[in-house]
C-alpha positions as CSV (number, residue, x, y, z in Angstrom):
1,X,-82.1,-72.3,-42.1
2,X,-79.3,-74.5,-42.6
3,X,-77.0,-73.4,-45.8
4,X,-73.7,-74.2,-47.7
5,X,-71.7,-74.1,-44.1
6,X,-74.0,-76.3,-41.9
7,X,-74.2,-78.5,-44.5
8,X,-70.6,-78.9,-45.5
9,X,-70.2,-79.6,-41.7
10,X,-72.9,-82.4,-41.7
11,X,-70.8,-83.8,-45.0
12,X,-67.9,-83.9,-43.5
13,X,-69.2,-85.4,-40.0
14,X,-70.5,-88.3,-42.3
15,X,-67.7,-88.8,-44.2
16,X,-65.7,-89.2,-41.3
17,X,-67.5,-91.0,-38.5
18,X,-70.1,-93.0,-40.9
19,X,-68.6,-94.7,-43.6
20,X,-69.5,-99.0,-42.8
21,X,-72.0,-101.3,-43.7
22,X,-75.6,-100.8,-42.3
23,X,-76.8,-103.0,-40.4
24,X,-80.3,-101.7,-39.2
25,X,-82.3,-99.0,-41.1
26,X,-85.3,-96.9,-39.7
27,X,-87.6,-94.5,-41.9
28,X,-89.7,-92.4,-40.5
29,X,-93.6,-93.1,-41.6
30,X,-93.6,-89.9,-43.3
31,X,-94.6,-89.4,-46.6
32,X,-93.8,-85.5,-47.0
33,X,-90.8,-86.3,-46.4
34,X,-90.0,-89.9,-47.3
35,X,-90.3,-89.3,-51.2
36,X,-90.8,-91.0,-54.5
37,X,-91.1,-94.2,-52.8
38,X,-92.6,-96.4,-49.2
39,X,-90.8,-95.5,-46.5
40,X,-90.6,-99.3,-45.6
41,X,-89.8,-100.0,-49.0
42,X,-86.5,-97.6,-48.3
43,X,-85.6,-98.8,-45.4
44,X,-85.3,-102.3,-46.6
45,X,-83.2,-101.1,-49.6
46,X,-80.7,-99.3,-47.4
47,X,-80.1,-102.5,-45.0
48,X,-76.7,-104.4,-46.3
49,X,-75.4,-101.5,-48.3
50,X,-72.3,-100.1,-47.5
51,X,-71.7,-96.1,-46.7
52,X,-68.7,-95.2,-49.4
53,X,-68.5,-91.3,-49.4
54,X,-70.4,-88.3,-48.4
55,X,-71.3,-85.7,-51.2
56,X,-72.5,-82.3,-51.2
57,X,-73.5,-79.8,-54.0
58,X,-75.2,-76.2,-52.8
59,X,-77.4,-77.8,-49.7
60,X,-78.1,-80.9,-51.1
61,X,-76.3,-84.1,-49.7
62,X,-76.1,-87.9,-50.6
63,X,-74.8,-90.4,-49.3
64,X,-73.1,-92.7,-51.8
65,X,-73.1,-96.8,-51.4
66,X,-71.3,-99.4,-52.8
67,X,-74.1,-99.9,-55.4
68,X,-77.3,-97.4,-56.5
69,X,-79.5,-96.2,-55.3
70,X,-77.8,-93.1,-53.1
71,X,-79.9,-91.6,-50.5
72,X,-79.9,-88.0,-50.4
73,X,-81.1,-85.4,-48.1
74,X,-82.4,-82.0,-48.8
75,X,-82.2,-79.7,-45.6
76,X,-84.8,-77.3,-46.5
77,X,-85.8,-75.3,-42.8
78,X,-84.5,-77.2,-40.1
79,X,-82.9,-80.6,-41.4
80,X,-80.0,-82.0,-39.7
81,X,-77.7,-84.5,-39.5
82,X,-76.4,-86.1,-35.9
83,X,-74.0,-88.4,-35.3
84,X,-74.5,-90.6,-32.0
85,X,-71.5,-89.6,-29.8
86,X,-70.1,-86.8,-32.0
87,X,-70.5,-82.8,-31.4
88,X,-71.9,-81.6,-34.2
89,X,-73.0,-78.1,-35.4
90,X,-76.7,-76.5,-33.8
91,X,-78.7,-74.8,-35.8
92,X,-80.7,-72.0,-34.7
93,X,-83.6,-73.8,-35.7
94,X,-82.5,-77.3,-34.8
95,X,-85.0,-79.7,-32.4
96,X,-82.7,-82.1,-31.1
97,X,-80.4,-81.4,-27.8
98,X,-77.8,-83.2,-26.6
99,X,-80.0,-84.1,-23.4
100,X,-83.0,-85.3,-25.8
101,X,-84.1,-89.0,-26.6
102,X,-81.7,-90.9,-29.3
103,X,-83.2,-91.5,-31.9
104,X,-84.8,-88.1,-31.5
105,X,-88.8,-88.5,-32.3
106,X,-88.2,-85.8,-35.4
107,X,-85.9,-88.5,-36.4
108,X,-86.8,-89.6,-40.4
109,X,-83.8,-91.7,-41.2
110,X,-82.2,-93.3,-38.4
111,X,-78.9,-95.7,-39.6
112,X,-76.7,-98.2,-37.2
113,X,-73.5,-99.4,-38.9
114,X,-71.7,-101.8,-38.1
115,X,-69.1,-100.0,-36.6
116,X,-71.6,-99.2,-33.6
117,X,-72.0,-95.4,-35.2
118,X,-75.4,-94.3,-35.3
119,X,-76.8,-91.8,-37.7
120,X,-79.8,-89.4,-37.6
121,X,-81.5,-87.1,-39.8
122,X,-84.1,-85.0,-38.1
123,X,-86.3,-82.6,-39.6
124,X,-89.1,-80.8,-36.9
125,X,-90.7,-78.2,-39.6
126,X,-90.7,-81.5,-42.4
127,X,-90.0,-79.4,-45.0
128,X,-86.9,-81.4,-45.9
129,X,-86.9,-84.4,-48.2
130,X,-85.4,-87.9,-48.5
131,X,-85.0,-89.6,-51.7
132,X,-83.1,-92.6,-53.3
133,X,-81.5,-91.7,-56.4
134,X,-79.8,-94.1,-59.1
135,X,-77.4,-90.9,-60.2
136,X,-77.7,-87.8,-57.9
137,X,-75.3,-85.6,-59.9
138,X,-78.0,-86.5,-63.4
139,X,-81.2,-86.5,-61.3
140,X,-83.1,-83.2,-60.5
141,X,-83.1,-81.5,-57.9
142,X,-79.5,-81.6,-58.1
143,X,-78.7,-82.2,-61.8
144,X,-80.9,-78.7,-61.8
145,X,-78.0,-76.6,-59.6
146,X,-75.8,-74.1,-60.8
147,X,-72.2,-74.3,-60.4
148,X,-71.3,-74.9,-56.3
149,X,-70.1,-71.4,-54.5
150,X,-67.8,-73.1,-52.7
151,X,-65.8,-75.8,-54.6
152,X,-66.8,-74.4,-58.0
153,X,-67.2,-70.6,-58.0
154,X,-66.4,-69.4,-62.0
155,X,-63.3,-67.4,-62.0
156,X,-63.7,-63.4,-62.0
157,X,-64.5,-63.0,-65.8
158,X,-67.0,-66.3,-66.0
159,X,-68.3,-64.7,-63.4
160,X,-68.8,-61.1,-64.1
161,X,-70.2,-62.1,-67.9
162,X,-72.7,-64.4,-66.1
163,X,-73.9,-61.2,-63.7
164,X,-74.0,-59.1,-66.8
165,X,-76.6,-61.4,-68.7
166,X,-79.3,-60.7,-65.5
167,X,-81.2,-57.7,-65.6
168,X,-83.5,-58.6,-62.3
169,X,-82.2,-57.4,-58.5
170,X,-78.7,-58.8,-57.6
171,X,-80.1,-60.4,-54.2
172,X,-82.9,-62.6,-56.3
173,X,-79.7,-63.5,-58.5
174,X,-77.6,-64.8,-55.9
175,X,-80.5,-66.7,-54.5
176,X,-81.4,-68.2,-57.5
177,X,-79.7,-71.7,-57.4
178,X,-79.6,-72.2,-60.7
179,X,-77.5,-69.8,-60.8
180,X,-75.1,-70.5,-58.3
181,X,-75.7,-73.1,-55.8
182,X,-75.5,-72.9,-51.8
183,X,-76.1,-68.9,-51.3
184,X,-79.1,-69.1,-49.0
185,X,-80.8,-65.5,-47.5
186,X,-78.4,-64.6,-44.6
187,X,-75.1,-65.6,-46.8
188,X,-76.4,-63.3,-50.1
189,X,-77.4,-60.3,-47.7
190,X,-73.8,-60.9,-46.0
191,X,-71.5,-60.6,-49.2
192,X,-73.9,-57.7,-50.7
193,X,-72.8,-55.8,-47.7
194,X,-69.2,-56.9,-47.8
195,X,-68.8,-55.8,-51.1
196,X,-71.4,-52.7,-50.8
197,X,-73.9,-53.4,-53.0
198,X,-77.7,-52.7,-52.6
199,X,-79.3,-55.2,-52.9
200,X,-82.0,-54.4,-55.1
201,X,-79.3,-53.2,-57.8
202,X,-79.6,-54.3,-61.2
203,X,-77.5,-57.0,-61.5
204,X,-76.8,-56.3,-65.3
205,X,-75.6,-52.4,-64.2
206,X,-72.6,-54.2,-62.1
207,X,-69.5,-52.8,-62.8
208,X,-65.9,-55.2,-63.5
209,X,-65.2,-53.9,-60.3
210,X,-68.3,-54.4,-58.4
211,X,-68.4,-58.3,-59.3
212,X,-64.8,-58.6,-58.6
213,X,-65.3,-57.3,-55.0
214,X,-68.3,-59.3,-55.2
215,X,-67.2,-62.7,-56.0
216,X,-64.3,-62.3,-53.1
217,X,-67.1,-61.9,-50.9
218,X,-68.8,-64.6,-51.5
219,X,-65.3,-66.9,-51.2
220,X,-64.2,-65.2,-48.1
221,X,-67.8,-65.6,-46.2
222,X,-67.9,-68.9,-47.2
223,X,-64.5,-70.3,-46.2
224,X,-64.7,-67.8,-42.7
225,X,-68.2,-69.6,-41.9
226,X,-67.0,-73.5,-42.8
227,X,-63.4,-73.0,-41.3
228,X,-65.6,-73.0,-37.9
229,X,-68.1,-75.8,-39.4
230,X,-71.5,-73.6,-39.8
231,X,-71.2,-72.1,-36.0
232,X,-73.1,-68.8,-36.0
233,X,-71.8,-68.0,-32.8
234,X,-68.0,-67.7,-34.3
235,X,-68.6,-65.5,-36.9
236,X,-67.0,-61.9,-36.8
237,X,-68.6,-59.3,-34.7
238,X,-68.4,-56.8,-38.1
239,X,-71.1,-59.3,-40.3
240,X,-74.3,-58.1,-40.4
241,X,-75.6,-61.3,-39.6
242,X,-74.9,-61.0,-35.6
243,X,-76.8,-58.0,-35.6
244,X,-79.8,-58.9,-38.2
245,X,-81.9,-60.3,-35.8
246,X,-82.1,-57.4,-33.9
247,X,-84.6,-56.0,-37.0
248,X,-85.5,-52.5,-34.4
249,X,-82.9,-50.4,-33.9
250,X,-80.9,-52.7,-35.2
251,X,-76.8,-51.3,-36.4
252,X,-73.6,-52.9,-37.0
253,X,-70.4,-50.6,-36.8
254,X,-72.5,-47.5,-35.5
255,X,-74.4,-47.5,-39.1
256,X,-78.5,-48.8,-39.1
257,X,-79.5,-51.9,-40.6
258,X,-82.8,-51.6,-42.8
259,X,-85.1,-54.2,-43.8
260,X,-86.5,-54.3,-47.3
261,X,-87.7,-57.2,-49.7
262,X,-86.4,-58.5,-52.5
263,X,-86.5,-61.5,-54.4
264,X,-89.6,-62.3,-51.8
265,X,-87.4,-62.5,-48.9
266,X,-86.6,-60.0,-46.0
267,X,-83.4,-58.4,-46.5
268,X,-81.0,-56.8,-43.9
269,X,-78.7,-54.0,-45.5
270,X,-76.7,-50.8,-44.4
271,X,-78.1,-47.5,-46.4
272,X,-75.2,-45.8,-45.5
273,X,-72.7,-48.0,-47.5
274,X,-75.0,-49.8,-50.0
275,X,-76.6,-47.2,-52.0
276,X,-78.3,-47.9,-55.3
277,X,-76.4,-46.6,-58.4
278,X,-77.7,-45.8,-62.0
279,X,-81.6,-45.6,-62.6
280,X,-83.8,-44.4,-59.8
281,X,-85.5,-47.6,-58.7
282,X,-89.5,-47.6,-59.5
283,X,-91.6,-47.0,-56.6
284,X,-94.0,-49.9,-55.8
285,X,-97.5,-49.1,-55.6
286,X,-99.5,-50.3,-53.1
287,X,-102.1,-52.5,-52.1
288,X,-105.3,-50.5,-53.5
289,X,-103.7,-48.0,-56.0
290,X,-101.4,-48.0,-58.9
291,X,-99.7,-45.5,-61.1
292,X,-101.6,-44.3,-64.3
293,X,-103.1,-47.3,-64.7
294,X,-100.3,-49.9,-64.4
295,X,-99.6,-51.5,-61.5
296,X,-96.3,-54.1,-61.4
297,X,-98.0,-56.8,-58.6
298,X,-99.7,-59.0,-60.5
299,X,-102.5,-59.1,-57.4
300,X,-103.5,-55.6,-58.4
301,X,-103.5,-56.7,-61.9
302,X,-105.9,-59.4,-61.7
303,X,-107.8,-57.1,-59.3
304,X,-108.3,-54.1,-61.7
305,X,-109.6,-57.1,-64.6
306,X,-112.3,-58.0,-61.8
307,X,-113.2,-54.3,-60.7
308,X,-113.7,-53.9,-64.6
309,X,-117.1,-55.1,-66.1
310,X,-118.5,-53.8,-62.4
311,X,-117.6,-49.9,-63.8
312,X,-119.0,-50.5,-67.2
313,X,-122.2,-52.5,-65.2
314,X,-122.7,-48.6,-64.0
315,X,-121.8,-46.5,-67.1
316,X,-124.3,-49.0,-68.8
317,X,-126.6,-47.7,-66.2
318,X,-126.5,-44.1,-66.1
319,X,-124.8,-43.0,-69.6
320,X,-123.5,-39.0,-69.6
321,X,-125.3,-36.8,-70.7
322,X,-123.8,-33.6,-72.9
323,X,-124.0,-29.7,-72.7
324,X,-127.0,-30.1,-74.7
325,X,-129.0,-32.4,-73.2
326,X,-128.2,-35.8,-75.1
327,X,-127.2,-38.9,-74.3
328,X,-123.7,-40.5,-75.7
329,X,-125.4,-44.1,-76.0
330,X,-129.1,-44.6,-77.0
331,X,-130.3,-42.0,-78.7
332,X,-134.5,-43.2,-78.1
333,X,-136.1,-41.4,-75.1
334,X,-137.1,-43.3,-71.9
335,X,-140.7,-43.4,-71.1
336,X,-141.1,-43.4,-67.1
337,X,-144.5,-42.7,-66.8
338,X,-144.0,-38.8,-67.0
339,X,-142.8,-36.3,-70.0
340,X,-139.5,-36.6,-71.8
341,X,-137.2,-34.1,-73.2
342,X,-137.1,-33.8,-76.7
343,X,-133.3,-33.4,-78.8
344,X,-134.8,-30.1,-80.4
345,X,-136.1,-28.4,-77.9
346,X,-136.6,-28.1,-74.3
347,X,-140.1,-28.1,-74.5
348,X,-141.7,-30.7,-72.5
349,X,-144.0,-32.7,-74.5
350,X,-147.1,-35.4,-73.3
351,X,-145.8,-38.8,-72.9
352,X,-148.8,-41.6,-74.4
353,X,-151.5,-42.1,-72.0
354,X,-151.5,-45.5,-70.8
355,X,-155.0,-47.4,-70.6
356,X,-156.5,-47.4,-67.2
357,X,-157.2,-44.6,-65.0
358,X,-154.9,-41.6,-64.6
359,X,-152.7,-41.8,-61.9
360,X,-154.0,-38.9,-58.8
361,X,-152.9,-36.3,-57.4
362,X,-149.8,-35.3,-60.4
363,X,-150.8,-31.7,-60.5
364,X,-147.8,-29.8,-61.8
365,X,-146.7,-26.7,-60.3
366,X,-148.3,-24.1,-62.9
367,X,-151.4,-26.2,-63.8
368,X,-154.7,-25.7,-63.5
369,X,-156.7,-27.9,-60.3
370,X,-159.1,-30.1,-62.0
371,X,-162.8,-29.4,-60.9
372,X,-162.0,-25.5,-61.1
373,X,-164.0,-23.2,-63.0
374,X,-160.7,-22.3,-64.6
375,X,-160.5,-25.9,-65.8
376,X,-163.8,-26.5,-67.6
377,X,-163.6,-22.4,-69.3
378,X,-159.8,-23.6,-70.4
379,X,-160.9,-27.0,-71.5
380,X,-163.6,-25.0,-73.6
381,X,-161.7,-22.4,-75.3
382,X,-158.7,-24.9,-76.3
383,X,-161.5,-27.3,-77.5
384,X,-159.2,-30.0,-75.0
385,X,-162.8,-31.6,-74.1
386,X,-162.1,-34.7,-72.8
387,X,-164.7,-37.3,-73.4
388,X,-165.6,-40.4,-71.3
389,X,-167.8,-43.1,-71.6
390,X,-171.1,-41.0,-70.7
391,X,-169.5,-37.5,-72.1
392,X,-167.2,-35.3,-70.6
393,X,-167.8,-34.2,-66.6
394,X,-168.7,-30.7,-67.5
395,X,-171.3,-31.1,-70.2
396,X,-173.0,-33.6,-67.6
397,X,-173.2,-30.8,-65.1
398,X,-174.8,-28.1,-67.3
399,X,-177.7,-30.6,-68.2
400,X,-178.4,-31.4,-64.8
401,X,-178.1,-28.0,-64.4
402,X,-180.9,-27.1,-66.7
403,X,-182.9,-29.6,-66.1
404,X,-183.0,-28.5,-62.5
405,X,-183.8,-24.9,-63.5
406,X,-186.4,-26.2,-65.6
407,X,-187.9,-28.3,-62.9
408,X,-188.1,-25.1,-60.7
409,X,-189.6,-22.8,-63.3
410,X,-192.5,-25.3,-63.6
C-alpha cells in the first residue's frame, strides 16, 4: 500500500515534471472513484487550468491550479502516479509496467500539458478516490488529518503529552491519522521495533524515554525511506520490513518475527526485543466462549443477547424442582392425564376422571386386574361400587346368576 514515502515521491515527480497548462483532460468513467461530481463534468473543469504546485499532507495529494477547484488524489491500496517518460517509484502492488499501454487501462485521470508531459493516475484495486476541492487544506478528508509525520512531527514534549492522553494500544495510535498523519501499517510496525516497543503497549504507560526513542524513529524511518523516493528495495537489510513478508519462519537479525493483531491489522514484531511492560495484557476470549460472563468482542456480545430468551424459552419449560419435591415457579399441579404429587405428602392421590370411557390397559404395578374375583370382593368391602348406566358389572352377574339357578331348580 502506498504511504508517506511513495507518495512524497509521486509529489515531488509532479512538482517537477508537471507544472503547465492542460491542454487535454481524461476521466475515467468511474464513479467509485471519480467522486462528488460527473466524471465528464471534471474533466471539462480541469481543461485550460494551469498546474501551479504539488501538495501533500499524510497520503493525500492535490494538485493546486491557478484558480479552485484543486484536484486531489487519495492513494488508498494501489493508487499511483506516472509521469510519461519519467522513472518513477513501483509499488509492490502497482498495475502498470514500463512495457504496458500509455494511458494504462487502470488509468482514472489522464492529463497532457502543454509542455508535451503526460500524467497518469492509476488505480487497479479502485479503492482510491479523485475529488475537486475549492480549499483542500479546510475540506475533509484532509482538513480531518493530524499534524504531518514528516514536515510537521510535534517536538519531543508536544509529542510525548499527546501519547500520554491515549490509553488504547500504541500501534492503533500511530495508525490513527488523526493523530498523526502518513504512518501507514508497515511504517508503525517499523519504528515500534526501532524503538522496542510492543505494540500492543498502552500508549498512556510510555515512558519520557520511550516516546523520545519513539518519535526519532519515526523521523529516521521516514527520511531513510524518502531519501531513496519510496523504493522498498533500498531500505536497510536490519528493518523488519525486508523480512515481514516472509510471515513462517520468518527472523531478522537471528531473532523471530511474530504476527499478532492490533488495531485490526496484522502486525510483524520481534518478542525478543519488544516485550510488553506494566499490566499483564487481558487474554482475548474466543469465538464461542468468554470469561465469567463478559466477553470484550462485541460479536460475542450481541451473540450471548440472542442465545438469551432461547435459555429462559427452556427454564420456562421445565422449572427445578427442590429437595422436597416443589417447584420454584407455579405452585398449581399439572394434570396429564395420570396422578399428581401433592406439596404435603408423597401420597399419590386420583386425578378427576375425565368424561368418556377410561383409557385401557393402565393397570398399575400393585393393583388389582379388573374382572378378578379379587376385584368385585375388594370393590364390596370398600363399598367402591362403581355404578353404570344399567348398575355395576358385578351385581348384573349375580342376578343372572340366580336367575339361572332358578331356572334349573324348576
Amino acid at each position: 500500500m502506498p504511504e508517506l514515502p511513495e507518495v512524497e515521491a509521486a509529489r515531488r515527480a509532479v512538482e517537477l515534471h508537471c507544472k503547465g497548462l492542460i491542454c487535454r483532460a481524461s476521466v475515467a468513467d468511474d464513479t467509485t472513484v471519480i467522486e462528488g461530481m460527473a466524471p465528464f463534468d471534471m474533466q471539462r473543469r480541469l481543461v485550460a487550468k494551469r498546474i501551479v504546485a504539488a501538495h501533500r499532507k499524510g497520503k493525500q495529494l492535490w494538485l493546486e491550479l491557478d484558480e479552485p477547484p484543486s484536484i486531489c488524489f487519495q492513494f488508498g491500496m494501489a493508487g499511483a502516479v506516472y509521469v510519461k517518460g519519467v522513472k518513477s517509484t513501483k509499488y509492490v502492488r502497482s498495475a502498470v509496467k514500463d512495457e504496458d499501454e500509455w494511458p494504462s487501462k487502470y488509468s482514472k485521470v489522464h492529463l497532457v500539458l502543454d509542455t508535451g508531459v503526460e500524467m497518469s493516475f492509476t488505480d487497479k484495486r479502485r479503492f482510491a478516490r479523485v475529488r475537486l476541492l475549492q480549499d483542500p487544506r479546510l475540506s475533509p478528508p484532509i482538513s480531518e488529518l493530524g499534524p504531518d509525520a514528516y514536515t510537521e512531527l510535534p517536538d519531543e514534549t508536544t509529542f510525548a503529552d499527546s501519547v500520554a492522553k491515549k490509553k488504547t494500544a500504541i500501534k492503533a495510535v500511530l495508525l490513527d491519522q488523526s493523530f498523526i498523519a502518513g504512518i501507514g501499517n508497515w511504517i508503525a510496525d517499523e519504528v515500534l521495533y526501532q524503538s522496542r516497543i510492543h505494540p500492543e503497549q498502552p500508549a498512556s504507560t510510555l515512558t519520557a524515554i520511550d516516546c523520545e526513542r519513539l518519535r526519532g524513529a519515526i523521523k529516521e524511518v521516514l527520511e531513510t525511506a524518502i531519501a531513496v523516493e519510496g523504493d522498498s528495495s533500498q531500505y536497510p537489510d536490519d528493518w523488519i520490513y525486508q523480512h515481514r513478508e516472509k510471515k513462517s519462519g520468518a527472523t531478522v537479525n537471528g531473532k523471530k518475527i511474530e504476527f499478532i493483531t492490533v488495531g485490526g491489522r496484522t502486525s510483524a514484531y520481534v518478542p525478543e526485543l519488544q516485550k510488553y511492560d506494566g499490566v499483564p495484557k487481558k487474554k482475548t476470549p474466543s469465538r464461542k466462549k468468554s470469561i465469567k460472563g463478559k466477553v470484550d468482542d462485541e460479536n460475542e456480545v450481541e451473540e450471548e443477547e440472542e442465545a438469551a430468551p432461547k435459555k429462559k424459552a427452556v427454564s420456562r419449560k421445565k422449572k427445578p424442582v427442590d429437595d422436597d419435591g416443589e417447584s420454584d415457579g407455579d405452585d398449581k399441579p399439572k394434570r396429564k392425564g395420570g396422578a399428581v404429587k401433592a406439596k404435603s405428602d408423597d401420597v399419590e392421590q386420583e386425578a378427576p376422571k375425565k368424561r368418556g370411557r377410561p383409557a385401557r390397559n393402565q393397570a398399575k404395578v400393585g393393583t388389582v386386574l379388573p374382572g378378578s374375583d379379587e376385584e368385585q370382593d375388594e370393590k364390596v368391602s370398600s363399598g367402591r361400587v362403581k355404578r353404570g348406566r344399567g348398575g355395576s358389572k358385578s351385581q348384573s352377574g349375580k342376578k343372572k346368576a340366580k336367575v339361572s339357578s332358578s331356572k334349573q331348580s324348576s
